[in-house]
C-alpha positions as CSV (number, residue, x, y, z in Angstrom):
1,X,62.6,62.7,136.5
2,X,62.8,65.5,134.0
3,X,62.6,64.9,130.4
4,X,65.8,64.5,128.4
5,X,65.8,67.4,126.8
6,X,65.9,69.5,130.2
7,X,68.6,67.7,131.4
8,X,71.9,70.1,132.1
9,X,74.7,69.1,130.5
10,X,78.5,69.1,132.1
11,X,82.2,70.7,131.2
12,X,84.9,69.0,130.9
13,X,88.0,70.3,133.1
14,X,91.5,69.1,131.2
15,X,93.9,71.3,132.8
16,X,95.9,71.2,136.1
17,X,94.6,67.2,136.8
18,X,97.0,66.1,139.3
19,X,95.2,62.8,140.1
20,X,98.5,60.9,138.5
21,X,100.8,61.5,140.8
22,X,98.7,61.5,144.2
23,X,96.8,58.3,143.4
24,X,93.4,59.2,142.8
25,X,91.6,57.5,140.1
26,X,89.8,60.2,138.9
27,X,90.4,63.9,137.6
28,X,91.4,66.2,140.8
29,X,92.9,69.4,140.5
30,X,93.8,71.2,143.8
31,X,95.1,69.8,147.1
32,X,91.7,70.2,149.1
33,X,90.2,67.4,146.9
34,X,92.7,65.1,147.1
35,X,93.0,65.8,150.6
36,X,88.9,64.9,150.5
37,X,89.6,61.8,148.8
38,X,92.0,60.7,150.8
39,X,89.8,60.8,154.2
40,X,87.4,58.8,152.0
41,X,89.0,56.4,150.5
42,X,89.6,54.3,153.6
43,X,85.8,54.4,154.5
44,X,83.8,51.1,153.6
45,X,81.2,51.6,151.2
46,X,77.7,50.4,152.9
47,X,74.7,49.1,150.1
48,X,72.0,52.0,149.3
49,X,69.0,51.3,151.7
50,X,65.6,50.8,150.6
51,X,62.1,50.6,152.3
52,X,59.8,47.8,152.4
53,X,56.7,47.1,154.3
54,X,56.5,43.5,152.5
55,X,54.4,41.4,155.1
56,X,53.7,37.9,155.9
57,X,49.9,36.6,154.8
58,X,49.5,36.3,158.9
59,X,50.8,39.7,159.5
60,X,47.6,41.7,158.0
61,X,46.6,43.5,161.2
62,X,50.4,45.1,161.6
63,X,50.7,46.0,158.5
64,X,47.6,47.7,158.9
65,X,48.8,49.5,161.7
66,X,52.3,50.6,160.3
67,X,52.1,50.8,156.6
68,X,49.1,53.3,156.5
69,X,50.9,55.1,159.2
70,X,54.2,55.3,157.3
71,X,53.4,55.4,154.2
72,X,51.4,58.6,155.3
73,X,54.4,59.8,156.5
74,X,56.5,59.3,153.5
75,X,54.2,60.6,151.1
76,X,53.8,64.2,153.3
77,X,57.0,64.5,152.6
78,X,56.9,63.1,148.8
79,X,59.4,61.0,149.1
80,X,58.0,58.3,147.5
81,X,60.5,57.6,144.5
82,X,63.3,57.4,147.2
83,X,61.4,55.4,149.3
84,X,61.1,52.8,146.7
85,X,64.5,53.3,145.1
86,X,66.4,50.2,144.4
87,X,69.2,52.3,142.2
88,X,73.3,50.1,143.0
89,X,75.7,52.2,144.3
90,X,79.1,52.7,142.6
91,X,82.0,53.2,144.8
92,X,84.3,55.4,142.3
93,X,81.2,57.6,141.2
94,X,80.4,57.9,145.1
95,X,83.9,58.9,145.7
96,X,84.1,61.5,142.8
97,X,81.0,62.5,143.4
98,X,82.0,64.0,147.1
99,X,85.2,64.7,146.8
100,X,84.1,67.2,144.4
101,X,80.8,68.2,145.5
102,X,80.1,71.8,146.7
103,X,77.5,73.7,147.7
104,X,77.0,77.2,146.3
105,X,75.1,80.5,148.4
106,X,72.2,80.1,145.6
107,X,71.8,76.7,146.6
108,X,72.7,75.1,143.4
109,X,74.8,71.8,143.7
110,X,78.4,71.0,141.6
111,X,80.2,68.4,141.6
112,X,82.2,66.2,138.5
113,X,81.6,62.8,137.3
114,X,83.6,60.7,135.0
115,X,85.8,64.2,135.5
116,X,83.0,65.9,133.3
117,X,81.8,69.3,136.2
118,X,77.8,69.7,136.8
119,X,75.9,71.8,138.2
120,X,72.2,71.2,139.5
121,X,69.6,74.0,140.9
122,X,67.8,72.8,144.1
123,X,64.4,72.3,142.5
124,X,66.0,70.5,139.6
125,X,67.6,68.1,142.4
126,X,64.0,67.8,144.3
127,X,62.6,66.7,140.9
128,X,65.7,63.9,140.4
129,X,65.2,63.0,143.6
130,X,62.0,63.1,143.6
131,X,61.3,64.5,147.0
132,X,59.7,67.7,148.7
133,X,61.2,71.0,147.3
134,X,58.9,73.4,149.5
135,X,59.3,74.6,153.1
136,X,61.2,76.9,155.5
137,X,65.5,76.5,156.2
138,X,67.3,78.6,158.9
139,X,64.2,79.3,160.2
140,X,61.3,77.1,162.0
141,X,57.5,77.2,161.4
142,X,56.1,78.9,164.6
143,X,54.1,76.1,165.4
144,X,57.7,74.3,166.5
145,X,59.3,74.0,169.4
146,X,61.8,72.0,170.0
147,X,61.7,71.2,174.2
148,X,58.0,70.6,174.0
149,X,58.1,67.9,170.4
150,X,61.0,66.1,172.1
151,X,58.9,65.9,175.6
152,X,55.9,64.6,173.3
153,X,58.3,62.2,171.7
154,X,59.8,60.4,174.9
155,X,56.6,60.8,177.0
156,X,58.6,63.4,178.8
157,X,61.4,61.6,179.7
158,X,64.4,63.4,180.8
159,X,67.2,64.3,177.7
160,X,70.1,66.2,176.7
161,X,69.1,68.5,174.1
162,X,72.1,68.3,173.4
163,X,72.7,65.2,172.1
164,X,68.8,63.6,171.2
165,X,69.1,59.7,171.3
166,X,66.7,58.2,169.1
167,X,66.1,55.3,171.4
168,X,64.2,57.7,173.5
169,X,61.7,57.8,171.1
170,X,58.6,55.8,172.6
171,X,56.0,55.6,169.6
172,X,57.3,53.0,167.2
173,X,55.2,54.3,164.1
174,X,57.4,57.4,164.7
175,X,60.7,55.9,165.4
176,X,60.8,53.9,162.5
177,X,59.8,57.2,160.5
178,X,62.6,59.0,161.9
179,X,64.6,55.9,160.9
180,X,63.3,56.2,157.1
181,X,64.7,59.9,156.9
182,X,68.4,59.1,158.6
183,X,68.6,56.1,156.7
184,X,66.9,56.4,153.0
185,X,66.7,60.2,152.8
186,X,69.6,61.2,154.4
187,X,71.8,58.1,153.8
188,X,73.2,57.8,157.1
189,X,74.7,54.6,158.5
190,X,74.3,55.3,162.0
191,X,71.1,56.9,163.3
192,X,71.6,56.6,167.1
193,X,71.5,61.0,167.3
194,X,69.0,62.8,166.2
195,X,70.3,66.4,164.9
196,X,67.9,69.1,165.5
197,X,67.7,69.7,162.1
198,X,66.4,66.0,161.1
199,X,64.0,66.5,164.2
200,X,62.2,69.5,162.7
201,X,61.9,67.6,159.3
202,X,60.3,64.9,162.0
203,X,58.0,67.3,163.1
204,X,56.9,68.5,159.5
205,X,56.5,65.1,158.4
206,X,54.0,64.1,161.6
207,X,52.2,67.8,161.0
208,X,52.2,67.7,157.3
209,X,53.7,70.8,157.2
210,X,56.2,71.0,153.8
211,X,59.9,70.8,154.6
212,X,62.8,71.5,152.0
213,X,65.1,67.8,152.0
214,X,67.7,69.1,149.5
215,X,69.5,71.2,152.3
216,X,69.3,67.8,154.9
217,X,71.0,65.6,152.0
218,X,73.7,68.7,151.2
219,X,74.4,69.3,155.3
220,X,75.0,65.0,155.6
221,X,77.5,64.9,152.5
222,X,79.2,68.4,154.3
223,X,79.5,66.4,157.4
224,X,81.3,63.6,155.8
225,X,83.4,66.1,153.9
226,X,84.6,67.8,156.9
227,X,85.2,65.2,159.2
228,X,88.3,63.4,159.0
229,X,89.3,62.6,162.2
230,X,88.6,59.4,163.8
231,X,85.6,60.5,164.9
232,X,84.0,60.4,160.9
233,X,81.9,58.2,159.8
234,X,83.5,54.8,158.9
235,X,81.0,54.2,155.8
236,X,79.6,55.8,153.0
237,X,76.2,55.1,151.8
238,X,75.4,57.3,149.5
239,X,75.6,55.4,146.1
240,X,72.0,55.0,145.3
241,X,71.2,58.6,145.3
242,X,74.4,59.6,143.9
243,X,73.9,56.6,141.0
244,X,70.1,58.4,140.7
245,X,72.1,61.5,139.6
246,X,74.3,59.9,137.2
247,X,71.7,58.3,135.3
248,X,70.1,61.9,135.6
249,X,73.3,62.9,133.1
250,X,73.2,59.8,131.1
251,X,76.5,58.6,132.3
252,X,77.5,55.1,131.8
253,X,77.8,53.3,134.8
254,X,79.7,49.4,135.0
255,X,77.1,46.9,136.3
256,X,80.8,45.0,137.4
257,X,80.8,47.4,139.6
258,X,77.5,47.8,141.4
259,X,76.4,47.7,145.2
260,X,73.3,46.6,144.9
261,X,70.7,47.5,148.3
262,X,71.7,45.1,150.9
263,X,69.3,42.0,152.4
264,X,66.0,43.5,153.8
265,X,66.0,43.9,157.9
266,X,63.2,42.5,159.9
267,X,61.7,43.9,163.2
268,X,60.2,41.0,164.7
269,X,56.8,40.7,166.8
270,X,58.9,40.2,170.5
271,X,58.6,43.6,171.9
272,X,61.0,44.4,175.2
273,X,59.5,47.3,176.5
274,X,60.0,49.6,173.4
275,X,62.7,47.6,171.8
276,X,61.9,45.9,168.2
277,X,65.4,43.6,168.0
278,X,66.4,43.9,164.4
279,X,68.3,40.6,162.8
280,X,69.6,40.2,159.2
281,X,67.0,37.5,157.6
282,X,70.0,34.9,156.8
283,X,71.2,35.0,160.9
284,X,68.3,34.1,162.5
285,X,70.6,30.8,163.8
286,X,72.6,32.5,165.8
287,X,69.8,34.1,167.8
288,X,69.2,32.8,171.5
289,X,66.5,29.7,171.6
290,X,64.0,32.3,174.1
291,X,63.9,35.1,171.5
292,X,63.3,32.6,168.4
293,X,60.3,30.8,170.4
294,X,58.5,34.4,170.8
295,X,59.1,35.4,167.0
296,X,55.5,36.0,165.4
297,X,54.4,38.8,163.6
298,X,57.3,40.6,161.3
299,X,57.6,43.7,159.6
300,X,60.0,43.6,156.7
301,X,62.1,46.7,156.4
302,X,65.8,47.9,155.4
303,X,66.1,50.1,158.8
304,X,68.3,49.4,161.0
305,X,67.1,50.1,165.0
306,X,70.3,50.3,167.5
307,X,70.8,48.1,170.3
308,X,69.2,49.3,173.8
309,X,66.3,50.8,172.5
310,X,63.8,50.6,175.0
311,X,65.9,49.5,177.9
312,X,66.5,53.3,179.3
């Protein structure tokens, strides 16, 4: 994180706030944002995620196998400090934080919080975050193609290129990577499609070529912004990175208020084709007798897998 002293400071806006009288608990001051807030405010607020390859004593030889894998993944992508980031969310800072968050042609990042306006360059953003800052956008590295990566993926298994289901996905080491950028990078609650954008940031990450994050993060906060039809997402899970930026400005935040990361997930040892089931830690009761017999070996992790994988 950069030192104090480099840290950009905000401008307050006290004119034309019309948050009074359209119920907004924070300063707006046009009808776009409070149209924003109001497609958000409905939306449940899901914990930040976190990563954890945490094993049991027993479980040496898979963590072996996946942490050195992963962890070589993460760090091609330096994306170490999100990886491990364990920052609460807060659901009015979220809130504000999006409603009012635009994207300029430069690149550079405002938004308001605590009704006080920022503004953040990209590479002063990769160094909050913590993450990659180099690599190409609009444009692919011309070792990429898309039709032959996704054919390597699925062993060649028919798809829509359309629409790229994750489940296809055959190589676990690289599924649950692909899972670590929708869920901890990008912040995304449901991973089930694969854009083509996150599957080139896929590709850089396996062939440690650099690739710029900042843009991914921006285009998922757009897509929340934009969609408010039924068809949005139902949660927000943004807080930790947003709460990351906060303490960036040195705003107060209420610990009353925090959402802290929820429970770790586990992807147990029972393998059904290519199918890790995934199970909250505190619910293992309520799964069937067969699949608790055959639960070994256990990789600890805060990524959620979708149901079906494996059974195409």
């Amino acid at each position: 994180m950069p030192p104090r002293s480099n840290r950009r400071q905000g401008t307050r806006r006290q004119r034309g706030d019309i948050s009074q009288q359209h119920g907004v608990p924070f300063p707006v001051f046009n009808e776009e944002e409070v149209a924003i807030f109001k497609s958000l405010e409905p939306r449940h607020v899901t914990p930040p995620k976190w990563f954890d390859l945490n094993l049991h004593e027993q479980d040496a030889r898979l963590n072996r196998r996946y942490g050195s894998v992963i962890t070589g993944y993460i760090d091609s992508l330096s994306a170490g400090v999100l990886a491990r980031n364990k920052s609460p969310g807060f659901r009015e800072i979220m809130l504000e934080f999006i409603t009012t968050f635009k994207e300029g042609v430069t690149g550079n990042l405002t938004y308001r919080l605590k009704g006080v306006e920022y503004e953040l360059k990209e590479n002063e953003v990769t160094r909050v975050l913590g993450i990659d800052g180099h690599g190409r956008v609009g444009e692919y590295d011309e070792g990429y193609d898309l039709g032959n990566f996704w054919n390597y993926l699925t062993g060649g298994r028919p798809g829509n290129f359309a629409r790229l289901q994750a489940s296809r996905i055959h190589d676990d080491e690289v599924y649950v990577a692909y899972k670590f950028i929708a869920h901890v990078i990008l912040n995304k609650d449901e991973s089930s499609v694969i854009s083509k954008a996150e599957l080139y940031a896929l590709w850089c990450m396996m062939n440690g070529k650099p690739v710029r994050l900042v843009p991914l993060i921006t285009s998922s906060l757009e897509y929340i912004i934009k969609s408010r039809t039924k068809q949005s997402p139902a949660y927000l899970a943004f807080g930790g990175l947003i709460t990351m930026i906060a303490r960036f400005h040195d705003i107060d935040l209420d610990d009353d208020d925090a959402e802290y990361p929820s429970e770790e997930f586990e992807i147990t040892g029972r393998k059904v084709g290519n199918e890790w089931r995934v199970i909250p830690q505190n619910r293992e009761e309520e799964l069937p007798d067969s699949v608790m017999r055959t639960m070994s070996k256990r990789i600890k992790m805060l990524l959620m897998m979708e149901p079906g994988r494996g059974e195409e």
